[in-house]
VOMI-923201 format. One record per atom (N, C-alpha, C): residue number from 1; residue in one letter; atom name; x, y, z. Coordinates in pm, whole numbers. Example, Ala and Ser with C-alpha at 12.3 -4.5 7.8 and 13.67 -1.06 7.14 Angstrom:
n;res;atom;c1;c2;c3
1;A;N;1319;-569;780
1;A;CA;1230;-450;780
1;A;C;1320;-330;780
2;S;N;1285;-225;708
2;S;CA;1367;-106;714
2;S;C;1290;3;787
REM end
This chain:
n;res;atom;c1;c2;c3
1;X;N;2112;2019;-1019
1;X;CA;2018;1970;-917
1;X;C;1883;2040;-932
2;X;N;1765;1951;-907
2;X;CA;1630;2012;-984
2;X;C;1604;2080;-819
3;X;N;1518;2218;-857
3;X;CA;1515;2282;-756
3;X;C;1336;2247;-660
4;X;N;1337;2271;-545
4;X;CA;1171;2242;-493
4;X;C;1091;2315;-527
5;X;N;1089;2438;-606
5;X;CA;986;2539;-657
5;X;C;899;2491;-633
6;X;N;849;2349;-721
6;X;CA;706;2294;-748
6;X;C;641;2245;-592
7;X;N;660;2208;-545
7;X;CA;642;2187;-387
7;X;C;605;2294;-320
8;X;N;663;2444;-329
8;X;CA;639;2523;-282
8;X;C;524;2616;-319
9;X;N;522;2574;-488
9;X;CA;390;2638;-536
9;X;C;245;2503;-561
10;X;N;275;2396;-465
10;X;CA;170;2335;-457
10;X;C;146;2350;-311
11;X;N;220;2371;-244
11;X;CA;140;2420;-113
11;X;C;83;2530;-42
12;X;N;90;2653;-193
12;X;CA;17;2756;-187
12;X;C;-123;2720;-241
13;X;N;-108;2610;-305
13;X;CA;-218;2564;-397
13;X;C;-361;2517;-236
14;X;N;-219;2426;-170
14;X;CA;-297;2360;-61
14;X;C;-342;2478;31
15;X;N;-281;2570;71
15;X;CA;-285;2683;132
15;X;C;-433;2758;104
16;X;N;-456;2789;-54
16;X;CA;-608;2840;-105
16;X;C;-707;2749;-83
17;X;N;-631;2612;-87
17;X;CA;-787;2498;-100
17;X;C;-821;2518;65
18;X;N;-738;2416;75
18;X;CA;-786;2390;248
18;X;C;-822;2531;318
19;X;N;-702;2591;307
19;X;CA;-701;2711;461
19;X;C;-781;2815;389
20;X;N;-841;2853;265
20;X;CA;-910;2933;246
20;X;C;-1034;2904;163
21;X;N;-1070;2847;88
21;X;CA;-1185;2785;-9
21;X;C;-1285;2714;119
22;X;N;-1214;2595;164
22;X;CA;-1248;2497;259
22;X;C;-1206;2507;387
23;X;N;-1155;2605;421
23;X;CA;-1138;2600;560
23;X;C;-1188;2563;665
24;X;N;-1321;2496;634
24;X;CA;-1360;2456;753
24;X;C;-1358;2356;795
25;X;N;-1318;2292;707
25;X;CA;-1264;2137;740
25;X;C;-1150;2113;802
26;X;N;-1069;2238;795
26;X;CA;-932;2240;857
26;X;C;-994;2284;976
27;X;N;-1051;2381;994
27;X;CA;-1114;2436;1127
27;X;C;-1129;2302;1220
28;X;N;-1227;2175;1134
28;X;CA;-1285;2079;1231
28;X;C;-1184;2022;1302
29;X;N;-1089;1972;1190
29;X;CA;-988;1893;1233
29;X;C;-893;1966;1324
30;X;N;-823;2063;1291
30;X;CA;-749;2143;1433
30;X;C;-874;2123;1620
31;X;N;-967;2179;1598
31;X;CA;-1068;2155;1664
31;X;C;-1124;2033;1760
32;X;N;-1122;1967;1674
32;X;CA;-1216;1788;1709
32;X;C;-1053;1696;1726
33;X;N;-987;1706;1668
33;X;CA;-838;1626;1585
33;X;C;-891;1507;1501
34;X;N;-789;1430;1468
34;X;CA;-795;1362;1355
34;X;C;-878;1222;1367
35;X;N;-964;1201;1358
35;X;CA;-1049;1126;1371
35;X;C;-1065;1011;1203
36;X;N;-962;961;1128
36;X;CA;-933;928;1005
36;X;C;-987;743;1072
37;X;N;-1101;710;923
37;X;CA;-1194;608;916
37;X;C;-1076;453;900
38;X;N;-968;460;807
38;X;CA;-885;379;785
38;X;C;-727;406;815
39;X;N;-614;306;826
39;X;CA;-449;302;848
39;X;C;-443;253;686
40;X;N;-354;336;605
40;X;CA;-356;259;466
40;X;C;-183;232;523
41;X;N;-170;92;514
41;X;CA;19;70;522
41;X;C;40;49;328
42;X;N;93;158;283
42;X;CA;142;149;151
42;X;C;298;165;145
43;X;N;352;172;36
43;X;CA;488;165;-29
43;X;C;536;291;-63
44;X;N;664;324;-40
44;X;CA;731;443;-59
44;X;C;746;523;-170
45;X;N;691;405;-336
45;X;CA;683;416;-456
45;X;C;693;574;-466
46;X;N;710;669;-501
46;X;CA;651;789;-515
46;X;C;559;844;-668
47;X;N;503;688;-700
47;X;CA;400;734;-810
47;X;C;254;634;-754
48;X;N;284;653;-598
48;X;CA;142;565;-548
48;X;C;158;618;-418
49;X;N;123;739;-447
49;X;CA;53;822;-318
49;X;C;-39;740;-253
50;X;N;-100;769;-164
50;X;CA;-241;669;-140
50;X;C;-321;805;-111
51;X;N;-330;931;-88
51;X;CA;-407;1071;-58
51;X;C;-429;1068;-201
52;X;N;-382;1103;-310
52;X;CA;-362;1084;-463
52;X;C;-417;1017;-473
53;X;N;-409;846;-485
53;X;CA;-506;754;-531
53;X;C;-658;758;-485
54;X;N;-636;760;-344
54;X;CA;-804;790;-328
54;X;C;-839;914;-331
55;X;N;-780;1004;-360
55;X;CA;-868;1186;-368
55;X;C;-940;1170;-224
56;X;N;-871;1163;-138
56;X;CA;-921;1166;1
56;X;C;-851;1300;25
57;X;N;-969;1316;142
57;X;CA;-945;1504;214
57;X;C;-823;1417;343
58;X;N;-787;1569;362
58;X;CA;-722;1504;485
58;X;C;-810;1524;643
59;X;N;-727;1446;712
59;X;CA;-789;1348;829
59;X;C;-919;1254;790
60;X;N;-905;1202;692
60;X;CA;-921;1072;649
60;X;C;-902;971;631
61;X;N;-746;939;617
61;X;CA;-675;867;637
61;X;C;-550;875;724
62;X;N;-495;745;787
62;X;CA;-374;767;866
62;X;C;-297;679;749
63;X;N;-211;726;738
63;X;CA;-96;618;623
63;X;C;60;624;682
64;X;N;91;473;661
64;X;CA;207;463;703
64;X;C;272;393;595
65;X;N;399;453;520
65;X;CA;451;429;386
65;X;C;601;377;438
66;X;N;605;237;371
66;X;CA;770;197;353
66;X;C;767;145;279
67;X;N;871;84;253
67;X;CA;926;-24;131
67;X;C;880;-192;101
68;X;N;799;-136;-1
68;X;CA;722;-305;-44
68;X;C;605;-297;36
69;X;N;591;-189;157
69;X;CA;444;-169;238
69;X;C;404;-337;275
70;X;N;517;-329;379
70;X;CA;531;-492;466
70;X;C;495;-443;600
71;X;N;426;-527;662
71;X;CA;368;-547;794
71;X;C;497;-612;870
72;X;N;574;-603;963
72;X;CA;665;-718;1009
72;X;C;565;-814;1125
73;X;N;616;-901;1179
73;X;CA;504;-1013;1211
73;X;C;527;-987;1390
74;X;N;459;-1016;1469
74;X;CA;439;-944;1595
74;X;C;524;-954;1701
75;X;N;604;-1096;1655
75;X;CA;753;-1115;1684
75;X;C;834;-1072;1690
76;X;N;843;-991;1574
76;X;CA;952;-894;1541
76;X;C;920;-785;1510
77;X;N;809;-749;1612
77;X;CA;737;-597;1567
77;X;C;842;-451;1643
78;X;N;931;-499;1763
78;X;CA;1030;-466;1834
78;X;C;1102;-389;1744
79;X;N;1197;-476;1635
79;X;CA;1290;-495;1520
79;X;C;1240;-333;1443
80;X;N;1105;-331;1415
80;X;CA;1054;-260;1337
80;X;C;919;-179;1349
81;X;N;1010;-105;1480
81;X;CA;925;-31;1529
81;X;C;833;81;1502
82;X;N;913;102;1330
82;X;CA;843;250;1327
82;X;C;733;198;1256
83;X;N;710;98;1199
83;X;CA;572;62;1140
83;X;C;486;32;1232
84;X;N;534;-60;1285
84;X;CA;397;-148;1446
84;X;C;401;-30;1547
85;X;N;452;72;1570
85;X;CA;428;165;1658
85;X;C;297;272;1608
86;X;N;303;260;1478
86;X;CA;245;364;1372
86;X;C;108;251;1372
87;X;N;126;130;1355
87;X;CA;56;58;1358
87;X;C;-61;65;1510
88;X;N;-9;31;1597
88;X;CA;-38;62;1744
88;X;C;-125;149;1749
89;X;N;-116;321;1758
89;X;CA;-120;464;1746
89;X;C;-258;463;1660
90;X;N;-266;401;1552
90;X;CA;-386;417;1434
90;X;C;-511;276;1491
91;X;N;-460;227;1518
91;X;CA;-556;138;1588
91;X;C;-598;72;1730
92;X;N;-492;129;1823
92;X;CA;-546;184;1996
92;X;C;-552;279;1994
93;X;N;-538;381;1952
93;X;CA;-524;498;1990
93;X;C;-657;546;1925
94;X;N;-649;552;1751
94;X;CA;-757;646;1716
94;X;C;-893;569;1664
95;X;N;-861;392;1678
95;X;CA;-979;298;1680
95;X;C;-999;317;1529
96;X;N;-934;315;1399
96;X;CA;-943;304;1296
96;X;C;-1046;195;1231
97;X;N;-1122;179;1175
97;X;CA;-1225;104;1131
97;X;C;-1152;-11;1011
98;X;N;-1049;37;961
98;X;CA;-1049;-66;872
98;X;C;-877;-43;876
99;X;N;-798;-116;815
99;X;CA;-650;-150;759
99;X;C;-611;-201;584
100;X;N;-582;-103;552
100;X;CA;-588;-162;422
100;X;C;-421;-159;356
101;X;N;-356;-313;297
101;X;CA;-228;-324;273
101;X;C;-281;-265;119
102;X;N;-192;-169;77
102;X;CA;-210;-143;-45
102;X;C;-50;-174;-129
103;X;N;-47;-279;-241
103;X;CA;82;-297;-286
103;X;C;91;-231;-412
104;X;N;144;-258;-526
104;X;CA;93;-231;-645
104;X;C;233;-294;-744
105;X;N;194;-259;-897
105;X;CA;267;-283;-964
105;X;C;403;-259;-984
106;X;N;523;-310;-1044
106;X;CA;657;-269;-1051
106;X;C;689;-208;-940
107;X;N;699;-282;-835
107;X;CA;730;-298;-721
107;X;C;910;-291;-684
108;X;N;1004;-147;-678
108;X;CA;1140;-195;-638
108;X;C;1188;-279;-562
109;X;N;1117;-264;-401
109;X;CA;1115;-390;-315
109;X;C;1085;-499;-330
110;X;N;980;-556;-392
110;X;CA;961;-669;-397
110;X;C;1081;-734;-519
111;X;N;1093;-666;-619
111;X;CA;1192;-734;-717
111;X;C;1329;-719;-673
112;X;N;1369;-660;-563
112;X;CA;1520;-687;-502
112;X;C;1479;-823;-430
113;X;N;1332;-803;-312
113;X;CA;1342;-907;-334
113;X;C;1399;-1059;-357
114;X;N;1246;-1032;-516
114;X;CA;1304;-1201;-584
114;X;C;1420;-1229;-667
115;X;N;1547;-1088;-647
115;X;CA;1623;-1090;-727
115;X;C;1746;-1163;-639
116;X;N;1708;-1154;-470
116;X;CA;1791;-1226;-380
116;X;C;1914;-1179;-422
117;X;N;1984;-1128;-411
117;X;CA;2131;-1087;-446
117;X;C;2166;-1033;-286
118;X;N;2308;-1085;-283
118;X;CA;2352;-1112;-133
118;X;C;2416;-927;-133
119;X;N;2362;-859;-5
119;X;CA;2384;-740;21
119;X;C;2547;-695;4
120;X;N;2610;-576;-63
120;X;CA;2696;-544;-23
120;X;C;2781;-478;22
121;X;N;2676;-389;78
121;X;CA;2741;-262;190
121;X;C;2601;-237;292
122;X;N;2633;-151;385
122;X;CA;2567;-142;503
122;X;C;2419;-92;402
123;X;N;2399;-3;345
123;X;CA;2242;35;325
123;X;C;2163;-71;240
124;X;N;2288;-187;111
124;X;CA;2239;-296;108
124;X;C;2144;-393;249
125;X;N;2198;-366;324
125;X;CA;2199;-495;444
125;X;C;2078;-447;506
126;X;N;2023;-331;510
126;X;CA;1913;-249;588
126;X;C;1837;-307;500
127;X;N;1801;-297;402
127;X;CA;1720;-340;260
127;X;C;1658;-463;257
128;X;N;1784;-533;274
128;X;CA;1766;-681;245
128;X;C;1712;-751;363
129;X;N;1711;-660;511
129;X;CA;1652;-747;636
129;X;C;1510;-649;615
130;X;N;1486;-572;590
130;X;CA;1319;-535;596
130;X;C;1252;-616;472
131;X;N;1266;-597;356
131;X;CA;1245;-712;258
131;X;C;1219;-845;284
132;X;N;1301;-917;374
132;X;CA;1315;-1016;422
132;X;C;1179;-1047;497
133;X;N;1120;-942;528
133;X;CA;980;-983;594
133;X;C;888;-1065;517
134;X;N;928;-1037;400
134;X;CA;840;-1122;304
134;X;C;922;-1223;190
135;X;N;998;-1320;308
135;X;CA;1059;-1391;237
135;X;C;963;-1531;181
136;X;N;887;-1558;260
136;X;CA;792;-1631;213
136;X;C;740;-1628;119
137;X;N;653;-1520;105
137;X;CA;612;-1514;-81
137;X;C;738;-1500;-206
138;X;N;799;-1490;-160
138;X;CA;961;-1509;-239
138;X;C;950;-1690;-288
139;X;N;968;-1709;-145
139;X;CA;971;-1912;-169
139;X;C;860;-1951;-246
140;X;N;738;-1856;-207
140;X;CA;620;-1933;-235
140;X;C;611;-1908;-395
141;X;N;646;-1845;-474
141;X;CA;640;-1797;-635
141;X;C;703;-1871;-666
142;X;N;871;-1907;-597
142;X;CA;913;-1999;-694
142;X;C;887;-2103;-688
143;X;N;828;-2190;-572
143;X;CA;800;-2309;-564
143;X;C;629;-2291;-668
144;X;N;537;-2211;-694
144;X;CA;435;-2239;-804
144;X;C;455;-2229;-904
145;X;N;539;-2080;-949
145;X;CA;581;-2019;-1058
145;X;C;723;-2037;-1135
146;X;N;789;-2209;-1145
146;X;CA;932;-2208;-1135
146;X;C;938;-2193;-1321
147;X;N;1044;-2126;-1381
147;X;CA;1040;-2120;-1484
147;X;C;983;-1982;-1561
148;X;N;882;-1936;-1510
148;X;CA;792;-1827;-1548
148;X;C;916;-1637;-1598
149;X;N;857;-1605;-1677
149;X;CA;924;-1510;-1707
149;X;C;918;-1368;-1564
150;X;N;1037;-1309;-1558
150;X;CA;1070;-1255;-1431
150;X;C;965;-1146;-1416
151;X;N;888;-1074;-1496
151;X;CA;761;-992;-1477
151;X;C;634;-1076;-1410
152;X;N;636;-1224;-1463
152;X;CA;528;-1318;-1443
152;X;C;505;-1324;-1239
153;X;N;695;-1329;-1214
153;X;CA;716;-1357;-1094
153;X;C;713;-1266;-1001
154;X;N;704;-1143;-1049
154;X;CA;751;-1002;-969
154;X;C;614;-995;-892
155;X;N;503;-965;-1002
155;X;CA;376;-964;-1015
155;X;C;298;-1059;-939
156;X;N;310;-1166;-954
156;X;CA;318;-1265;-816
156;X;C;332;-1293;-713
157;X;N;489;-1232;-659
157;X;CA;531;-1202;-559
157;X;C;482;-1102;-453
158;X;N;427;-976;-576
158;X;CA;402;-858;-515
158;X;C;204;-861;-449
159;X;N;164;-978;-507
159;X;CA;62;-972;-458
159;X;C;64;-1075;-351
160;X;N;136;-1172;-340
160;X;CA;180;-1304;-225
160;X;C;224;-1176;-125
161;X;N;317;-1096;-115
161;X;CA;355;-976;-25
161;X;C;255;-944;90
162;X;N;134;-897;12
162;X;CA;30;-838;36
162;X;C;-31;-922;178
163;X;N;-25;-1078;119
163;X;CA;-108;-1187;156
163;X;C;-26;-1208;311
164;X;N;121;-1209;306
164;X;CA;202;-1237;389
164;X;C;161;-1083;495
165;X;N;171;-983;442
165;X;CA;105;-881;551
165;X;C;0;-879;594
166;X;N;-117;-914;536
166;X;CA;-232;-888;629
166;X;C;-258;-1061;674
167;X;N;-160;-1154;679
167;X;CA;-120;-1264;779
167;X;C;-54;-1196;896
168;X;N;34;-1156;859
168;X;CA;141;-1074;1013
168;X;C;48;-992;1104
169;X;N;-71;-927;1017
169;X;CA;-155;-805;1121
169;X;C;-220;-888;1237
170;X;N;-263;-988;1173
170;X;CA;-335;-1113;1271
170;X;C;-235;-1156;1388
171;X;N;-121;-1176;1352
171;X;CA;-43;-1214;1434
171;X;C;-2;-1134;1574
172;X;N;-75;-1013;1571
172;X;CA;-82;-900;1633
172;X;C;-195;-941;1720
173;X;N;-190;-933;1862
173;X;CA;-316;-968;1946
173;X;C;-425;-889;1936
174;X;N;-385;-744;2015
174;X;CA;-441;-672;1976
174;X;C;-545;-602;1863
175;X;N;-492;-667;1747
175;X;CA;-552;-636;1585
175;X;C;-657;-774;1576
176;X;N;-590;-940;1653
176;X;CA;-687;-1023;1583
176;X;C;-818;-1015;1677
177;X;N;-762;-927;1795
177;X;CA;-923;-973;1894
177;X;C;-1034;-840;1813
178;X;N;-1002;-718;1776
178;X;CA;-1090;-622;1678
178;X;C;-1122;-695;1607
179;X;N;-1043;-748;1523
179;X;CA;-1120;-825;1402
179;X;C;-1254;-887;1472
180;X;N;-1219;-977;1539
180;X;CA;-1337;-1133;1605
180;X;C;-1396;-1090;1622
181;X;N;-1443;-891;1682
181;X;CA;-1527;-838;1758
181;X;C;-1604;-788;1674
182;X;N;-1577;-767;1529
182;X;CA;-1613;-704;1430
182;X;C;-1601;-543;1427
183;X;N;-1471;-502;1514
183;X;CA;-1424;-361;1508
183;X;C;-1361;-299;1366
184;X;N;-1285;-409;1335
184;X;CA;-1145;-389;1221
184;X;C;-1190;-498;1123
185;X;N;-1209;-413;953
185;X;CA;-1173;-500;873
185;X;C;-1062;-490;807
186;X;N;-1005;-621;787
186;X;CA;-865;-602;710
186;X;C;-870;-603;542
187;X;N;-827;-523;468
187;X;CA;-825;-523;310
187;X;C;-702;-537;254
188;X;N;-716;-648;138
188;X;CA;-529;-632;74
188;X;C;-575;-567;-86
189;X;N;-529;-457;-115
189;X;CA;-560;-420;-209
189;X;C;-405;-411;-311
190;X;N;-440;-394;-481
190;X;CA;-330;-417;-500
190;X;C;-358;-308;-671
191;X;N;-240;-210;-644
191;X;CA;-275;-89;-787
191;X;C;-176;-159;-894
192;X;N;-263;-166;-991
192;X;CA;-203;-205;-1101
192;X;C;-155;-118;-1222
193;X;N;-44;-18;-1192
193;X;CA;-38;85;-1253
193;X;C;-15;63;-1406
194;X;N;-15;-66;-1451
194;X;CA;-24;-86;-1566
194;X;C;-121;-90;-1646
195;X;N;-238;-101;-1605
195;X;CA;-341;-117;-1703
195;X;C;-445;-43;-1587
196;X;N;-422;62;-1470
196;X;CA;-484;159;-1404
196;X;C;-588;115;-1299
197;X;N;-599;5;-1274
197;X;CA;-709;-24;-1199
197;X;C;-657;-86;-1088
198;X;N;-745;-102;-978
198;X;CA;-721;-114;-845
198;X;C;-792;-272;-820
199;X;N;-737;-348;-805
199;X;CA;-739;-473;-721
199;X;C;-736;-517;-565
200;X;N;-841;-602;-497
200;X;CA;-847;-643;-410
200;X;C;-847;-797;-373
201;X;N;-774;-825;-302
201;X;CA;-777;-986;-228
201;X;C;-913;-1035;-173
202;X;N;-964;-1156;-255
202;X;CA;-1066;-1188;-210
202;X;C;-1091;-1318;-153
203;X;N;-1060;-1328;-30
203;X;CA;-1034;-1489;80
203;X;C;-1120;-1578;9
204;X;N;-1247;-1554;-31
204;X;CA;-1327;-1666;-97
204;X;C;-1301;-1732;-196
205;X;N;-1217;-1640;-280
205;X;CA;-1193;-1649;-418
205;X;C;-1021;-1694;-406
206;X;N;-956;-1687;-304
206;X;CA;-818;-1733;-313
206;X;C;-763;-1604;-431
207;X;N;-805;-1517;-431
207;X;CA;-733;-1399;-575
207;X;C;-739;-1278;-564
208;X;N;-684;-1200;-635
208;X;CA;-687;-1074;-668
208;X;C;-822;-1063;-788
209;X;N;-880;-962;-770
209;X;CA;-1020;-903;-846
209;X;C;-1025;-793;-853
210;X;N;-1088;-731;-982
210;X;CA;-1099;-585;-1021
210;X;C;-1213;-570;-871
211;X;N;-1197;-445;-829
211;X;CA;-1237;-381;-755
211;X;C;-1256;-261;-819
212;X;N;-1172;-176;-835
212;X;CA;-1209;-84;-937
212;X;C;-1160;-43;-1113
213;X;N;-1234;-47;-1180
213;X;CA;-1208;-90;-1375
213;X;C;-1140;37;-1391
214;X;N;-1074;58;-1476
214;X;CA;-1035;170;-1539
214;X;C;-1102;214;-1676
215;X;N;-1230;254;-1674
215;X;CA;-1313;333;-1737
215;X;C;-1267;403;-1856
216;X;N;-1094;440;-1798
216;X;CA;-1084;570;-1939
216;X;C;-1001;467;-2022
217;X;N;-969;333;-1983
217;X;CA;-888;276;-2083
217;X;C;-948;224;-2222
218;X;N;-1077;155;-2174
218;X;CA;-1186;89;-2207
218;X;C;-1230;225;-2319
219;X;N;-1262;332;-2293
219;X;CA;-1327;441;-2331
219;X;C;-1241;511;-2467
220;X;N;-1083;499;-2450
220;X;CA;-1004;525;-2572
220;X;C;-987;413;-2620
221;X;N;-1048;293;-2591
221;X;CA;-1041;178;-2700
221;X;C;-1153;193;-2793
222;X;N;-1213;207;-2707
222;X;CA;-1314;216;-2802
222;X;C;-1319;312;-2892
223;X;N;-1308;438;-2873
223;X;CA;-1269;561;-2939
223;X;C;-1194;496;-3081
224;X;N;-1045;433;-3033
224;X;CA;-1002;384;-3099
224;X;C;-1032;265;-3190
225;X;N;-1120;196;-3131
225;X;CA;-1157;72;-3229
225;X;C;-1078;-28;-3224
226;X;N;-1011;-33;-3087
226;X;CA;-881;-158;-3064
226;X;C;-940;-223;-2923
227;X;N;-871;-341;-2925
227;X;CA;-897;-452;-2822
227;X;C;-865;-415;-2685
228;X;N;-946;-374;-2543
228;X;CA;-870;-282;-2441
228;X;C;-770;-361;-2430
229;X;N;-782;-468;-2398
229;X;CA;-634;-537;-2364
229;X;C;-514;-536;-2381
230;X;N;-549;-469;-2579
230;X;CA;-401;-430;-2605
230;X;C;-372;-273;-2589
231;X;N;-455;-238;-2517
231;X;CA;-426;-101;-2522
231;X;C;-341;-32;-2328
232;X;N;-372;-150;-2280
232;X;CA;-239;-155;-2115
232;X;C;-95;-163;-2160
REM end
């Protein structure tokens, strides 16, 4: 069994930054409290931090992480309380400026998912009803994408996911009257840990769009003298 050492000697790490280098930012925040600009609802992935991805300080963000980073719809916000409560808290409470669904690539949830396989024990069955929140983009891939190779569909799915959550936030009273007021903007963003760059949903465009390029891929192609494309 691998031991927590590393955990323990990264939070001496955090210990010098924050509480001694920068301490005064910890100062503010103990002080003022947490006053964080965005709610990022991301995925449990543990190679898509969202503090990590954006190199954000803390009390900057409020993040609320589960599986496939699904919104449940306001109906059944009861059902799934620890998100819409978390949800609630970050946007009555601390008046968060923006919401951003962040999904990303090779997605476990989403490909159980579109892999639909009927649950078969109790922690199956937990799985398969939170998942289930986004059974729609499930239907909706295969009814565009029928035939398509199962990466084609995952990838698909996982960004339809996205689309189906920041639909459900609306469905939220509370969240759609901020919006109208121009309090809350909603963002569906989507990390593409395959080829490193960060994607966003763009309503005009009906799509996903580089939002942010990955610079260093482009940069050892060239180095290299090969096509970036083949270099993801």
């Amino acid at each position: 069994m691998r031991d927590v050492s590393k955990f323990l000697s990264g939070f001496k790490r955090f210990q010098q930054h924050y509480l001694g280098e920068r301490h005064a930012l910890f100062d503010r925040l103990l002080a003022e409290g947490q006053r964080p600009r965005a709610l990022m609802i991301a995925c449990c992935d543990s190679r898509c931090d969202p503090a990590l991805l954006t190199d954000c300080d803390p009390g900057d963000m409020f993040v609320v992480r589960n599986v496939a980073n699904l919104v449940p719809p306001y109906d059944r916000a009861r059902l799934f309380a620890a998100t819409s409560s978390a949800m609630a808290f970050a946007i009555s409470n601390l008046e968060v400026e923006h919401v951003i669904i962040m999904g990303h690539a090779r997605c476990g949830g989403i490909r159980a998912l579109m892999e639909h396989k009927p649950p078969q024990s109790d922690e199956e069955k937990l799985i398969a009803q939170w998942i289930g929140i986004a059974e729609s983009a499930r239907l909706r891939v295969q009814e565009e994408l029928p035939g398509k190779p199962e990466e084609v569909q995952c990838r698909a799915c996982e960004q339809a996911a996205i689309l189906v959550s920041l639909e459900n936030l609306l469905s939220y009273p509370w969240i759609s009257k901020r919006v109208d007021q121009g309090k809350l903007a909603l963002h569906g963003w989507y990390f593409d840990m395959t080829s490193g760059e960060l994607l966003q949903y763009q309503p005009a465009k009906g799509g996903f769009e580089v939002l942010v390029a990955n610079a260093h891929v482009a940069a050892r192609s060239l180095a290299a003298n090969i096509n970036p494309a083949d270099a993801v």
